[in-house]
C-alpha positions as CSV (number, residue, x, y, z in Angstrom):
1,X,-25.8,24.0,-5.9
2,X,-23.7,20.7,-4.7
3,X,-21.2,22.5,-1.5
4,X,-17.3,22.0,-3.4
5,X,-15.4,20.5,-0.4
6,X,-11.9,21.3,-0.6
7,X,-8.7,18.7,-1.0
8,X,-5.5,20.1,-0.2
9,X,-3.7,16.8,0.6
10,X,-4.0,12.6,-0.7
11,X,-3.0,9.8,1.2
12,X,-3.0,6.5,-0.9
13,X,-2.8,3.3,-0.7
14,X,-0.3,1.4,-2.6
15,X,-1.6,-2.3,-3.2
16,X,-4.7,-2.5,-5.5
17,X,-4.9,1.2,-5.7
18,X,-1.5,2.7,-7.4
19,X,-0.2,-0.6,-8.1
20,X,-1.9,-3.9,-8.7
21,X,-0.1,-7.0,-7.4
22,X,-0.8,-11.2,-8.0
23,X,1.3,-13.7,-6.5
24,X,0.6,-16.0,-8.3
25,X,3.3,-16.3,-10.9
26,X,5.9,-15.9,-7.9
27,X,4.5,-18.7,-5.9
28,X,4.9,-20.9,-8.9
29,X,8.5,-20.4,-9.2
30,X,8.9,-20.6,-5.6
31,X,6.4,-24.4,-5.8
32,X,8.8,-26.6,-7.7
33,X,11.4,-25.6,-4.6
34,X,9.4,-26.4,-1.5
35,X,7.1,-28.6,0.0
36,X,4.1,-27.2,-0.3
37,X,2.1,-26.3,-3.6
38,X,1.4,-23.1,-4.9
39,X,-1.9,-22.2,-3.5
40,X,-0.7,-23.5,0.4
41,X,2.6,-21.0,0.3
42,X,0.6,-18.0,1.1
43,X,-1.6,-19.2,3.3
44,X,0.9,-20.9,5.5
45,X,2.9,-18.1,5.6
46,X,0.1,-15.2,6.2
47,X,-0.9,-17.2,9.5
48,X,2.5,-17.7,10.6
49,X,4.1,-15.4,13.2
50,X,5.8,-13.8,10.6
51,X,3.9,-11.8,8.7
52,X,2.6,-8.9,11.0
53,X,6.0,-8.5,12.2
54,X,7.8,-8.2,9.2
55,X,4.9,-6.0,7.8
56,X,5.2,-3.6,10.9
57,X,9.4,-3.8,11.0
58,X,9.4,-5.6,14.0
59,X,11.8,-8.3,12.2
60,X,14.3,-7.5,9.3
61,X,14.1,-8.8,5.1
62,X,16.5,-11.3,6.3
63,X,14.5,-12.8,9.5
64,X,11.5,-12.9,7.3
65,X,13.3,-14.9,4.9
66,X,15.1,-17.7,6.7
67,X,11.6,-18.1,8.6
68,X,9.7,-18.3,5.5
69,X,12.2,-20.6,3.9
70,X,12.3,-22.8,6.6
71,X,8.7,-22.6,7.2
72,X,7.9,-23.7,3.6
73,X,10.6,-26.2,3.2
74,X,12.1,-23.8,0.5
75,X,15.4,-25.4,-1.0
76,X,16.3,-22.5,-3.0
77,X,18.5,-19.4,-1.4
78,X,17.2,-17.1,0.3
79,X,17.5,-14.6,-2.3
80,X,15.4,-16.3,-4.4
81,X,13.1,-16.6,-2.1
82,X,12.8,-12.6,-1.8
83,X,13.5,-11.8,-5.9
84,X,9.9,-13.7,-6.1
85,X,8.3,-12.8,-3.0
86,X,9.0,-9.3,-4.6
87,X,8.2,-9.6,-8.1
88,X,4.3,-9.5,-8.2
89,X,3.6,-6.0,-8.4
90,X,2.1,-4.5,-12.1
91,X,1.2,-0.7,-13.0
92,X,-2.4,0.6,-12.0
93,X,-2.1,2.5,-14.8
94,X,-5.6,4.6,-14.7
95,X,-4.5,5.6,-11.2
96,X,-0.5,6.7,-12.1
97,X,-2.3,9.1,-15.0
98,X,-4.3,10.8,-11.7
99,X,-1.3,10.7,-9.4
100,X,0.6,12.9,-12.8
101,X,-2.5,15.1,-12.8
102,X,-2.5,16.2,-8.8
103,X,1.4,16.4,-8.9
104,X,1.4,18.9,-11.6
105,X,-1.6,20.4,-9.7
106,X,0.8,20.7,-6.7
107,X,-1.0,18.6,-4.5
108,X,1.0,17.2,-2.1
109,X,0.9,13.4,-2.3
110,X,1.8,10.4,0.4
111,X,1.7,6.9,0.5
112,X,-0.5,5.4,3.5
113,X,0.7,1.5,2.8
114,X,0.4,-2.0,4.8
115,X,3.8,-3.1,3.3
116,X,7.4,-4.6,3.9
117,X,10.6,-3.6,3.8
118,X,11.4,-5.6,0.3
119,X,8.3,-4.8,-1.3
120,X,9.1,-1.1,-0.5
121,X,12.9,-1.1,-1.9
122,X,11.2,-3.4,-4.9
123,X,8.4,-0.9,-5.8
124,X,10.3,2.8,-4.9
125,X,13.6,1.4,-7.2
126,X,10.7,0.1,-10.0
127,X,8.3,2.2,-10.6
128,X,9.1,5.9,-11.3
129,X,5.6,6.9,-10.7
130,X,6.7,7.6,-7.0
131,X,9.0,10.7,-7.6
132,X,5.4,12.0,-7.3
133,X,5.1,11.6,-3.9
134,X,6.0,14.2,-0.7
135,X,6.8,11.8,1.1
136,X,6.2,7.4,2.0
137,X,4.2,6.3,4.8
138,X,4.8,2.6,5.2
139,X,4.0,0.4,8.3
140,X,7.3,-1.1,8.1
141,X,8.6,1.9,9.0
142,X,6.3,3.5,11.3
143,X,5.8,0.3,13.4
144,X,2.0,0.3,13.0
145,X,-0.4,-0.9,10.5
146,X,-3.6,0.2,9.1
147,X,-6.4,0.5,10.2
148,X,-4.8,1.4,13.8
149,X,-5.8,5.1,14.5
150,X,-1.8,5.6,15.2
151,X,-0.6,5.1,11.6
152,X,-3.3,7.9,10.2
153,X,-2.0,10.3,13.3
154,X,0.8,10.0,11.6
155,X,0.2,11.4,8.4
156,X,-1.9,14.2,10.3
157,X,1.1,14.6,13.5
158,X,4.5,14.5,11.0
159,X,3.0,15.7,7.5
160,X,0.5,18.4,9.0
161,X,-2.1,16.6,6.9
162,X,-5.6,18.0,8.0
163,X,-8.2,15.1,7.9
164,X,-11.2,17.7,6.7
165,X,-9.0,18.7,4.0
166,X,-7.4,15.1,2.9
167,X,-8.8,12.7,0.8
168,X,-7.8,9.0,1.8
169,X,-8.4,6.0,-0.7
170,X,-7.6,1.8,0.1
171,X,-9.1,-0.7,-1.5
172,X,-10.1,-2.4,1.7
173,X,-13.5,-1.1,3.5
174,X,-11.3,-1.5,7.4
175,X,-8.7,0.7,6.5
176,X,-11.2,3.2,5.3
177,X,-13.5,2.7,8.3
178,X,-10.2,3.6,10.2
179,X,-9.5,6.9,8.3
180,X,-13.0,8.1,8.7
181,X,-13.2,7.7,12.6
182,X,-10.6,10.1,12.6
183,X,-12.1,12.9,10.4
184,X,-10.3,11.9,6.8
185,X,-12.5,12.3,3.7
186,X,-11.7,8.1,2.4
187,X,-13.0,6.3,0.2
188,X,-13.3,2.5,-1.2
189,X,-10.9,2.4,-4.2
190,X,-12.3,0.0,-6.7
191,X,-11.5,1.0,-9.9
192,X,-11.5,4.5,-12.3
193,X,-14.9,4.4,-13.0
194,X,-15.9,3.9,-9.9
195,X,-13.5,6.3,-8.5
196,X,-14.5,9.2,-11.0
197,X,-18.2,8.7,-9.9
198,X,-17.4,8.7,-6.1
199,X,-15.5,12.1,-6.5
200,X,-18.0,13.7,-8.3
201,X,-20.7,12.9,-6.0
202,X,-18.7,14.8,-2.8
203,X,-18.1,17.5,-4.6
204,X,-14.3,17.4,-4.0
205,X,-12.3,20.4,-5.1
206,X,-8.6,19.4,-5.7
207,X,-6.2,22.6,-4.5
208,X,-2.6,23.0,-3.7
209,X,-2.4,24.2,-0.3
């Protein structure tokens, strides 16, 4: 008989796990506005010096804005700029039915996120889904991004979450990498199928604490 391995607490990943996201309508409206086409905006802006900062709140929705703007040649207001920037994010619907299932289970539930400060007040004020949650772990607000070990120490040093009872699931194989070195049970999110197949194969048993 398969060893049940017990999961008193879940850490999850919010882009591509409990909510997809495309930018690719936003970056349209931003195009018509800039110098650059659709497909460059991203790019340009991901390789500036202003994306890891504002990701790990090093700089403020504001700084990030007039430096994007000015990057891209964006003749819009800066308020634009954001209401797009924000406005890519659609319901993982298979994964917000589970998130209702552990709640009512009494599992206690946090977000481990790579995210910014405008996508955070975007998503939180959105999506009701997150009344679920204990509590939000966002690098923007920690100051330190996965899969640094110091953003999982602090899920286990502020919310007591014990890695051999935790499960842990991203959509990206790094930050999972970076929850397993320190003990988490993580996992590769892909998609529901996938999901349901992974958890029945460890044997997780899903308890409140």
């Amino acid at each position: 008989m398969k060893k049940r391995v017990p999961i008193k607490t879940i850490l999850l990943d919010i882009g591509m796990v409990i909510l997809k996201f495309d930018f690719t309508a936003s970056l349209e409206k931003i195009a018509p506005r800039c110098n650059h086409a659709a497909d460059r905006i991203l790019p340009l802006i991901a390789r500036s010096d202003l994306w890891t900062p504002y990701e790990i709140g090093r700089i403020t929705t504001a700084q990030f804005a007039c430096g994007a703007c000015r990057l891209i040649g964006y003749r819009g207001s800066e308020e634009s700029f954001i209401e797009a920037w924000c406005d890519i994010f659609s319901p993982n619907q298979p994964m917000f039915e589970r998130i209702e299932q552990w709640h009512a289970m009494g599992i206690p539930l946090y977000t481990l996120s790579n995210t910014c400060d405008s996508h955070v007040d975007f998503f939180l004020s959105r999506y009701d889904i997150f009344r679920c949650f204990t509590d939000f772990i966002f690098s923007c607000r920690v100051g330190v991004a996965k899969p640094q070990p110091g953003i999982y120490r602090w899920a286990i040093d502020k919310h007591h979450a014990d890695p051999a009872t935790t499960l842990f699931l991203d959509d990206l194989p790094e930050n999972v990498a970076g929850a397993q070195a320190l003990g988490f049970h993580a996992l590769q999110y892909q998609d529901e199928k996938r999901l349901a197949i992974q958890l029945a194969e460890q044997g997780f048993e899903f308890t409140a604490p």
